[in-house]
C-alpha positions in Angstrom: 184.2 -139.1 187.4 183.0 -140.5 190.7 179.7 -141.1 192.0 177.9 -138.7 194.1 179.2 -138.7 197.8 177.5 -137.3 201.0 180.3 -136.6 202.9 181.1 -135.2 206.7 184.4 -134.0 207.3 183.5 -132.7 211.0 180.2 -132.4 213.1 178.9 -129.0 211.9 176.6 -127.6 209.3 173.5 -129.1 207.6 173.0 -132.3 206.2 172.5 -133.0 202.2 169.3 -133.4 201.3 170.9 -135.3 198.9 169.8 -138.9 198.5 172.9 -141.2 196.4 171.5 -143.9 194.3 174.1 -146.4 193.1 172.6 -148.1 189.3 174.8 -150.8 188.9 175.1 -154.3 186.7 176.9 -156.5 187.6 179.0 -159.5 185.0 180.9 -163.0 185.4 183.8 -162.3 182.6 186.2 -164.6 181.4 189.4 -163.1 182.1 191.2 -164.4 178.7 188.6 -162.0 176.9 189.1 -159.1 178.8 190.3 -156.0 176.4 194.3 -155.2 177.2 193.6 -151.7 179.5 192.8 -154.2 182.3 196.2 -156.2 182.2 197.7 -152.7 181.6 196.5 -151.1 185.3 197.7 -152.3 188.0 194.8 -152.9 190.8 194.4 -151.9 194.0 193.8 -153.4 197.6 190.3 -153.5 198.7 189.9 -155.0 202.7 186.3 -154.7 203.6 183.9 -156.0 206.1 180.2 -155.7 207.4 179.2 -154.7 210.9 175.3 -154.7 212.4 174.2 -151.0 213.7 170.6 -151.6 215.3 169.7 -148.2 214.7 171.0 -148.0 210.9 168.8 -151.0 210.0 171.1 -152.1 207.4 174.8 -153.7 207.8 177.3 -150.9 208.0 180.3 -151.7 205.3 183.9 -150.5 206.3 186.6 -150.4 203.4 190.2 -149.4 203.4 191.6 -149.2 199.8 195.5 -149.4 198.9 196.8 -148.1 195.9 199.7 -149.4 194.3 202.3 -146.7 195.9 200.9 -147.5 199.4 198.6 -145.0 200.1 195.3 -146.0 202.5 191.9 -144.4 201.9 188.8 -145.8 204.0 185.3 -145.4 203.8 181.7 -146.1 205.3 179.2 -147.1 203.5 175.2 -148.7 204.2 173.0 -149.5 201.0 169.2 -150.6 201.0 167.7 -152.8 198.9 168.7 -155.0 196.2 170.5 -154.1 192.5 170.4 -152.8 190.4 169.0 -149.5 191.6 169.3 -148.3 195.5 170.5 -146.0 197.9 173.5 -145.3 198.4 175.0 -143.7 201.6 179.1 -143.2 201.3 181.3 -141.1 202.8 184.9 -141.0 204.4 186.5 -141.8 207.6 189.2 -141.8 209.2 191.5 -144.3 210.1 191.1 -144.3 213.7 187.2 -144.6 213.3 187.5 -147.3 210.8 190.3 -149.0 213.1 187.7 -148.9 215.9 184.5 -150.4 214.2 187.2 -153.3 212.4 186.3 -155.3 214.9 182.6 -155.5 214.4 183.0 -156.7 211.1 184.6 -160.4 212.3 182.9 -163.3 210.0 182.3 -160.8 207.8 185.1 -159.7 205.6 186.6 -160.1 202.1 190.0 -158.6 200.3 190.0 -158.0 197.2 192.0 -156.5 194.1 190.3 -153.8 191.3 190.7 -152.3 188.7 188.9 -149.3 187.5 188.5 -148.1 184.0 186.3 -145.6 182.9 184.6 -144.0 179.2 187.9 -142.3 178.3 190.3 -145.3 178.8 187.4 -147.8 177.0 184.8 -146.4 174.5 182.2 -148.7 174.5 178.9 -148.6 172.3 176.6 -147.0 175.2 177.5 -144.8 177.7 178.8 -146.0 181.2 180.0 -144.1 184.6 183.0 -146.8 185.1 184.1 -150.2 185.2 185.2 -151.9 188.3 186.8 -155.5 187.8 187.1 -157.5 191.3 189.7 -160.4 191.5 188.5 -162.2 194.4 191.5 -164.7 195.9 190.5 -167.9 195.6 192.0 -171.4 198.3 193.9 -172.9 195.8 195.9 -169.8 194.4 193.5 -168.5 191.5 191.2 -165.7 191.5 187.3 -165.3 190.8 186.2 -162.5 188.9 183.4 -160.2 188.7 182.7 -156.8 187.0 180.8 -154.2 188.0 179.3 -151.3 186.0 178.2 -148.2 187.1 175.6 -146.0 185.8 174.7 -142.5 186.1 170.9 -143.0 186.1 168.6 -146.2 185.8 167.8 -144.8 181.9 171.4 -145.3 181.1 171.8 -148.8 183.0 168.4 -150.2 181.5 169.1 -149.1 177.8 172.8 -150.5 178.6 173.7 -153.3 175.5 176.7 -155.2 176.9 179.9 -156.4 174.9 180.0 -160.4 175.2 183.5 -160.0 177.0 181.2 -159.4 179.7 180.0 -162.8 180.4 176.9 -164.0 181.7 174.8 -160.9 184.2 174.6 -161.7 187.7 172.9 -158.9 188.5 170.8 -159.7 191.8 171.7 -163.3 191.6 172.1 -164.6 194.8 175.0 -165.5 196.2 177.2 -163.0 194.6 176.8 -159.8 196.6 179.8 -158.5 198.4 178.0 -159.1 201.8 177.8 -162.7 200.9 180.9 -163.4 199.4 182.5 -162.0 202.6 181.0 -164.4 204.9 180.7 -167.4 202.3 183.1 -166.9 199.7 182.9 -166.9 195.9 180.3 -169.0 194.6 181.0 -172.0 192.3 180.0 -170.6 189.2 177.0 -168.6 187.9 173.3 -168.6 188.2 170.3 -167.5 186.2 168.7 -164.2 188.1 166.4 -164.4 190.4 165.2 -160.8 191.4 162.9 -162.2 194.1 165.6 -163.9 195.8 167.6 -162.0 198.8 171.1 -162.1 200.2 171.7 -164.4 203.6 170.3 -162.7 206.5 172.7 -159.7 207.7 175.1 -161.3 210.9 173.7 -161.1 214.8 174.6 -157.4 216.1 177.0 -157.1 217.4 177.2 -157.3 221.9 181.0 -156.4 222.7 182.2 -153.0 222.3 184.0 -151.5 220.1 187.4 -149.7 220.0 187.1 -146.4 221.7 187.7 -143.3 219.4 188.1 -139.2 220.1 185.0 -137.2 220.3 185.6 -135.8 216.5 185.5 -139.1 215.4 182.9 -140.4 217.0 180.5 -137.9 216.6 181.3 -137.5 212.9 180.6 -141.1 212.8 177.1 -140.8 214.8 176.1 -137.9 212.3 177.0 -140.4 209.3 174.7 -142.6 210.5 172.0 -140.2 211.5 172.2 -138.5 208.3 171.8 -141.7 206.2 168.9 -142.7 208.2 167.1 -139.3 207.1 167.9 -139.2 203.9 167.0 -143.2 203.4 163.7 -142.8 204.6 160.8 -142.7 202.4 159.5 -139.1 201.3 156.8 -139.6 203.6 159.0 -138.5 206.3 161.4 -140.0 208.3 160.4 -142.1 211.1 162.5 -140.5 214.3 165.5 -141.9 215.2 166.2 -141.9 219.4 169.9 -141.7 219.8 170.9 -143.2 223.4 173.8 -141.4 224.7 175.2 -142.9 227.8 178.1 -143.4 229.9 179.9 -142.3 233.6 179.3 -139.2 235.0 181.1 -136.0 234.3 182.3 -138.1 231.0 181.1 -135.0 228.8 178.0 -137.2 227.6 175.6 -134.1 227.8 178.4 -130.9 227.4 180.1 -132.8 224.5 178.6 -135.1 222.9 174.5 -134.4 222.9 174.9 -130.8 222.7 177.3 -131.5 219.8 174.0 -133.4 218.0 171.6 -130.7 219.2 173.4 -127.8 217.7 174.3 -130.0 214.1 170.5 -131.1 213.7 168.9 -127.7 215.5 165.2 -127.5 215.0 165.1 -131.0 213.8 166.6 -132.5 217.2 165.0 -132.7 220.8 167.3 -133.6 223.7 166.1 -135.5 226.6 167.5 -135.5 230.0 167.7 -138.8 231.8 168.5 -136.1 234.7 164.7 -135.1 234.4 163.3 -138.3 235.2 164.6 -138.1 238.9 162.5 -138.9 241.5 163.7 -136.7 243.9 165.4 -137.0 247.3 162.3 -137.3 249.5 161.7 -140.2 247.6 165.5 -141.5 247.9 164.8 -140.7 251.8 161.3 -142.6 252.3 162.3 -145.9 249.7 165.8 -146.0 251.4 164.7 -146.8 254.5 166.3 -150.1 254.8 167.4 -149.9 251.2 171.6 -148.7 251.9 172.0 -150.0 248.5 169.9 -146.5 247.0 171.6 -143.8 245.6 171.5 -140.9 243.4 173.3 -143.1 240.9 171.2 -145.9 241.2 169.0 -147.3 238.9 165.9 -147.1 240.6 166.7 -143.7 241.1 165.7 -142.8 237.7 162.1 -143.2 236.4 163.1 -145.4 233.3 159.7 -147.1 232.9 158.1 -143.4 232.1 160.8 -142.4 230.0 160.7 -145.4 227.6 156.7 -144.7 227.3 157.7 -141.2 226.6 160.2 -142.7 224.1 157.9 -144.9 222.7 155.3 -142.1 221.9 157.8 -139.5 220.7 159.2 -142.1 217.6 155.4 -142.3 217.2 154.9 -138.6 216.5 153.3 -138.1 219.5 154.1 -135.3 221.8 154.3 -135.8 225.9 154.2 -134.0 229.2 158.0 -134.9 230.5 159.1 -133.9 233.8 162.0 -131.6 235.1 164.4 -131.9 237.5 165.8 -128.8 240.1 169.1 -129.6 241.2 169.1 -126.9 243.5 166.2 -128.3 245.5 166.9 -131.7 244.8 163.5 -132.3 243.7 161.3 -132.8 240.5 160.0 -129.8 238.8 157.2 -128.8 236.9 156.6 -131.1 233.3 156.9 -129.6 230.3 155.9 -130.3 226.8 157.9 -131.9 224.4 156.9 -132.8 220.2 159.1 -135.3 218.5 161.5 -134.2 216.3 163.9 -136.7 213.5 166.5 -136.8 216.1 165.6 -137.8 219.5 168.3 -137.7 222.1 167.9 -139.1 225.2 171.5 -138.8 227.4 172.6 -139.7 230.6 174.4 -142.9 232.4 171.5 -145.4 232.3 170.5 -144.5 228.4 172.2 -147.7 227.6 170.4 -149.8 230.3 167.7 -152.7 228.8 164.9 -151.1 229.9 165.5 -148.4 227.6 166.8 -151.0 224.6 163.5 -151.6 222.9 162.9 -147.5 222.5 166.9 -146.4 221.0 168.1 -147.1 217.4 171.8 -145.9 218.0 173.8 -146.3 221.2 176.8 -144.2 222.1 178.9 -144.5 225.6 181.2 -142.0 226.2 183.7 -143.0 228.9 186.3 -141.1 231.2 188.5 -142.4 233.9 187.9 -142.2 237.5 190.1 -139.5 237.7 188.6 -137.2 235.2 185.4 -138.1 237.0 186.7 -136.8 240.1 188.2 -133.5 238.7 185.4 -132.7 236.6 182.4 -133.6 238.7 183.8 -131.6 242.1 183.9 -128.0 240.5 180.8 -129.1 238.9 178.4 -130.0 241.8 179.7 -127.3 244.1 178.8 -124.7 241.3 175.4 -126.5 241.2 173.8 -128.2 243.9 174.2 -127.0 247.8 176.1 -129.7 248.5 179.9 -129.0 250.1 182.9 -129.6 248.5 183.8 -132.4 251.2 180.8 -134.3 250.9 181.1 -134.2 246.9 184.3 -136.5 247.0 182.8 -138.5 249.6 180.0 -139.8 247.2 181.8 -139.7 244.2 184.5 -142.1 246.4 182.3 -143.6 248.0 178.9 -144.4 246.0 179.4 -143.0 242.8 182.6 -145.3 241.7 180.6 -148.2 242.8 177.6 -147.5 241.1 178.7 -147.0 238.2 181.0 -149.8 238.1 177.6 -152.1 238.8 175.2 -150.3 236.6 176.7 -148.2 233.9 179.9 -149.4 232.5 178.6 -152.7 231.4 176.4 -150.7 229.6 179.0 -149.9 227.0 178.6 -153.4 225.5 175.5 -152.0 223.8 177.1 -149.0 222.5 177.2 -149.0 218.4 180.1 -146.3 218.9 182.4 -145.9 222.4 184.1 -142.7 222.7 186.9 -141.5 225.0 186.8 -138.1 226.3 189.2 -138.2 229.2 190.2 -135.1 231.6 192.0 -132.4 229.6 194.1 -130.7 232.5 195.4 -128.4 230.2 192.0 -126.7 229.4 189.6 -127.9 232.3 192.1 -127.1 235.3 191.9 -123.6 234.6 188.3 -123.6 235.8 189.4 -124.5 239.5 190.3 -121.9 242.4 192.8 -119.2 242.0 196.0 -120.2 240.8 198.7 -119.9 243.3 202.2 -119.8 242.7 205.6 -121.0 244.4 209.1 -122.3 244.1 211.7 -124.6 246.8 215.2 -123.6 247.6 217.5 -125.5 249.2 218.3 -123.8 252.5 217.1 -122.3 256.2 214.9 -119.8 257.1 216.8 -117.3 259.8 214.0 -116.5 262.1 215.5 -113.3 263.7 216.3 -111.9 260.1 212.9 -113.1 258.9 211.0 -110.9 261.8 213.2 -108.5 261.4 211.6 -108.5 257.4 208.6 -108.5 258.6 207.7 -112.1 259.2 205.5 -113.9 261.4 205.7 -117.3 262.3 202.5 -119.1 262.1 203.2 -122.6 263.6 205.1 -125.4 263.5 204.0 -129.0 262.4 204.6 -132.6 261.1 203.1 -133.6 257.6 202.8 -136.1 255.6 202.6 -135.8 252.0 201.2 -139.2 250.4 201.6 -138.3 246.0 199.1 -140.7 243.9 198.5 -141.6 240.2 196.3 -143.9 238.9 197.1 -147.0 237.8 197.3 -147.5 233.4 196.8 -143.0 233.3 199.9 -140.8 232.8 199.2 -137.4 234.9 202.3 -135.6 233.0 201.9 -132.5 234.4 199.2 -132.4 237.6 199.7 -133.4 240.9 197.4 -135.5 243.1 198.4 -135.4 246.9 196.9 -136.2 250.4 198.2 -134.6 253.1 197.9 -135.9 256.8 198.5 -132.9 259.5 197.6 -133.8 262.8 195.2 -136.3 262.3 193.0 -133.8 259.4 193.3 -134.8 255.8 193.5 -132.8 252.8 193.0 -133.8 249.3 194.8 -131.4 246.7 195.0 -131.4 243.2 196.9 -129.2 241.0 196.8 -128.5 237.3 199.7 -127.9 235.1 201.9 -125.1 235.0 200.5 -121.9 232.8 203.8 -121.2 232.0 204.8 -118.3 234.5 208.2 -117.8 235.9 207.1 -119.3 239.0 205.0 -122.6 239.1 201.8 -121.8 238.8 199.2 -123.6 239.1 195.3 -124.0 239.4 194.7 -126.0 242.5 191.6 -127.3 244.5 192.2 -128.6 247.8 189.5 -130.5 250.1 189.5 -131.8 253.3 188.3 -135.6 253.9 188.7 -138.0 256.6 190.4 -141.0 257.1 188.0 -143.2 255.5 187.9 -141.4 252.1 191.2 -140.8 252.4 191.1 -144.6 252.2 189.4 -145.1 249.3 191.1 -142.8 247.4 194.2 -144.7 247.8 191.8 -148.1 246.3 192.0 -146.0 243.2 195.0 -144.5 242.8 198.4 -145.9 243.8 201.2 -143.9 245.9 203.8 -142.8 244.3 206.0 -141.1 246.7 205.0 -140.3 250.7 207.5 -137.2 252.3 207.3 -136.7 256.0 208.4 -133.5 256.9 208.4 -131.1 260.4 207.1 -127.5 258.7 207.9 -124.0 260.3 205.4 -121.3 259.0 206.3 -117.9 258.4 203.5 -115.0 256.6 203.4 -111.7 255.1 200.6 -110.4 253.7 199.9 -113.2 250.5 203.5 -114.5 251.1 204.3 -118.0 252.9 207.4 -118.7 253.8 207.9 -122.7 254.8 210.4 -124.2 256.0 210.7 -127.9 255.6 213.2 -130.6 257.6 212.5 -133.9 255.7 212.2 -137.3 257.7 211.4 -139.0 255.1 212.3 -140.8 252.5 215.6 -142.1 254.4 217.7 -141.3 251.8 216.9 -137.7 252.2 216.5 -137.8 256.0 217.7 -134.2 257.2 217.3 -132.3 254.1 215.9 -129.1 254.2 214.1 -126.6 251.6 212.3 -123.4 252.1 209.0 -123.6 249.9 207.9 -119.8 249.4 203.8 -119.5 248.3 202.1 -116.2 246.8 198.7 -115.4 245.4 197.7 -113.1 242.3 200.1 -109.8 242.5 203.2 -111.1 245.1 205.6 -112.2 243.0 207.5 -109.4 243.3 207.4 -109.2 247.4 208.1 -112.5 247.5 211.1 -113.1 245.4 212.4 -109.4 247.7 211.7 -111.5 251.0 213.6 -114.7 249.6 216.9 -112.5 248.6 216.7 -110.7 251.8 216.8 -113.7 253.8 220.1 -114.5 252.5 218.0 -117.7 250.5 219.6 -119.1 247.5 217.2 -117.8 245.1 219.4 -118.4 241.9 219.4 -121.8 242.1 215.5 -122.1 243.1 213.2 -125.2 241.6 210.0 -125.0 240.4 209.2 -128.7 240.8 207.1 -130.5 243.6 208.6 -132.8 245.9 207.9 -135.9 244.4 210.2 -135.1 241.5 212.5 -132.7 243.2 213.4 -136.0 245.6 213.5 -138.0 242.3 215.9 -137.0 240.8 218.2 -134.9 243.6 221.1 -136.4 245.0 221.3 -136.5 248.7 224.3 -133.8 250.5 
């Protein structure tokens, strides 16, 4: 029979209004007295450690228990108060959130064997939840021992009459609390109680960041924590906790992670927009004179000195007059009214910035690469601000990169829990242009049979295809590509294949100039550059292109016919390729970069 758990297996429905008390007593036993049914079970492993959350109040306990055939459990867990009655908040987690938050816990660990036995293994004279006997590895090869009993209410613990196998109580004796023994090991021997005594002040919190963990996780984690900060409070009320949700732009911070928190917590939650606190860009044009160093994505930027006031009064139950933001005019709106609610969250990239430390309990940083920031922010800002797509990857390039790598990824350091929500071409390509298809085949492109199909050549011209990842970030499937055609750049990018005969994909292309073009190449790395001389043929949605490659050398003379369609050609298209004599049986579906790769020259 366990104890009662309040448990979260994924960020959705309503917290228990449950509120766990653990009623425990706790025993220094001498092990030659102990009954047979303990030598008869074998114990399991027990690694634990203690980590500071600022907002939680109390340390945050991490276990991970082995049983004897191998098997790994782990487990959160914060308790208030001192034995032998107090809250209890416990509940599971898995191993890649209790991999991440390990780290925290350095100074402050223990391992540990035990043994559990409950009523129907050993009747004793009162009645008893269960038994839990700690071996506790001592330097020179023995073990310490303690016992712990658990109670189902603080009636059954007080009228309790212990067996003298017990040994002496230490219930609330100082010294002997799992918190202390991990960060000063087993005491020397036992001491009379003494209730008004505490443990050892809990460790500094904790500055670096932790390991990063998926978006489940760590929101299941931050509604853990949330929920045991409700349900510890007094019945007064809880006092509101402001949850501080940062991190780089386009990282999902707001669409992910505080909407997630909104929707769990509902009329009990109030989101607040960093975004709101703007000042505006008249202001960013009359304070930038002879300040190049402004931005959008500066600091300064953002009224933080209102917004921890607002802060300030909302945990005091006090409602305020906030402002709002129009991205479409690029100015401040009207204010609005907002009443303070249990869970305040206040999200954007400077929520994690000092000036808004003394007002946040609980800090989360989502992060994103640069290249996910890029993908996700252009579609983004063309759909909502005036801006054009060309001057979007210029500031993102440009300003935005640099911003943020000044202001907001240090940040993370103050984050209680750092989550990764990288680019997902799979599912967030599909929301770019029109996919368009194509396929290569090795071979010429007969211009007197292909105007006698119905052909028209276009133009002919030299290109130069420069390919790019990013440096420590697998693309698998997309394509990144800058293409020089005389002297006019183009950024492209194209999402994976959906899985059509052809290759099709969802594409964006942009064009930039030299200087951006630049940049871009400080981030990501070429991979491949292909000079080719292109002769452009057209009909209707069909493109016809032939391409003579001059380089790489190794493929120096080579040519392919690359055939393009939109939405409802395939069918003319593959008609053209097969009249033109083209070898359409043996056609690839690949892009250069890896066609060149792995092809053998003739």
């Amino acid at each position: 029979m366990g104890k009662p758990r309040a448990t979260l297996a994924a960020v959705e429905g309503e917290p228990s209004a449950e509120k766990p008390i653990e009623h425990e007593r706790q025993f220094l036993p001498d092990p030659s007295n102990l009954p047979p049914v303990f030598q008869e079970t074998e114990p399991v492993r027990i690694e634990q450690g203690y980590a500071r959350i600022k907002g939680v109040g109390e340390p945050l306990r991490l276990r991970r228990t082995t049983s004897p055939d191998g098997a790994e459990t782990f487990e959160i867990c914060v308790k208030t108060g001192k034995p032998p009655d107090r809250p209890e908040y416990e509940s599971p987690v898995t191993p890649g959130m209790f991999e991440a938050f390990w780290p925290g816990t350095e100074g402050s660990r223990l391992t540990k064997g035990r043994i559990t036995i409950t009523p129907e293994r050993l009747p004793l004279d009162d009645p008893y939840r269960q038994i839990d006997l700690d071996l506790f590895p001592l330097p020179d090869g023995g073990a310490a021992y303690k016992l712990e009993v658990e109670f189902d209410s603080a009636e059954q613990r007080a009228a309790f009459r212990n067996p003298d196998w017990f040994g002496p109580e230490i219930t609330g004796v100082s010294g002997y609390g799992s918190r202390s023994i991990a960060e000063n090991g087993f005491p020397g021997g036992a001491e009379e109680p003494d209730d008004a005594e505490p443990d050892p002040e809990p460790p500094p919190e904790i500055a670096e960041p932790r390991s990063a963990v998926g978006v489940v996780e760590g929101l299941t984690l931050a509604a853990e924590l949330i929920d045991w900060h409700i349900q510890a409070e007094s019945t007064a009320g809880p006092e509101p906790m402001v949850v501080a949700v940062a991190g780089g732009s386009a990282s999902g911070k707001t669409s992910r992670v505080a909407a997630a928190l909104a929707e769990r917590y509902t009329e009990d939650c109030v989101v607040v927009s960093l975004d709101d606190y703007c000042r505006g860009d008249s202001w960013l044009a009359e304070a930038g004179a002879g300040r190049p160093d402004l931005s959008w994505d500066h600091p300064e930027y953002v009224d933080l000195s209102r917004l921890a006031a607002d802060l300030a009064a909302l945990r005091g139950g006090e409602s305020v007059r906030k402002p709002t933001f129009d991205f479409s005019t690029g100015e401040p709106g009207p204010d609005e009214t907002v009443a303070p609610r249990a869970v305040i969250v206040v999200e954007g990239v400077f929520a994690l910035r000092p000036e808004l430390e003394r007002a946040t309990d609980l800090g989360i940083y989502v992060d994103v690469s640069r290249h996910g920031q890029l993908w996700r922010r252009l579609p983004r800002d063309v759909a909502r601000t005036s801006r054009s797509p060309e001057e979007i990857v210029r500031y993102i390039c440009g300003t935005l990169w640099r911003e943020q790598e000044r202001f907001v990824a240090p940040t993370a350091g103050r984050a209680d829990i750092l989550i990764e929500n990288d680019y997902d071409p799979t599912e967030e390509a599909r929301r770019l242009t029109v996919p368009e298809c194509q396929f290569k085949m090795e071979g010429r492109i007969n211009e007197t049979a292909a105007i006698a199909a119905g052909l028209q050549r276009l133009a002919t011209v030299r290109q130069r295809d420069t390919y790019l990842v990013p440096d420590g970030l697998d693309l698998h499937d997309q394509l990144v590509r800058i293409r020089e055609e005389n002297g006019t750049y183009t950024l492209t990018y194209k999402g994976p294949e959906q899985g059509r005969e052809d290759s099709e994909r969802p594409q964006i292309g942009v064009v930039i100039d030299a200087e951006v073009a630049r940049l871009l190449t400080g981030y990501y790395r070429p991979e491949a550059v292909i000079d080719k001389e292109r002769r452009i043929f057209q009909h209707g949605s069909v493109i016809l292109a032939e391409d003579t490659l001059i380089e790489p050398d190794l493929h120096r003379g080579r040519t392919f016919v690359e055939v393009r369609y939109g939405s409802g050609w395939g069918k003319p298209a593959r008609r053209i390729a097969k009249e033109l004599g083209l070898p359409y049986g043996s056609k690839e579906r690949r892009p250069y970069r890896e066609l060149l790769r792995t092809a053998q020259p003739v």
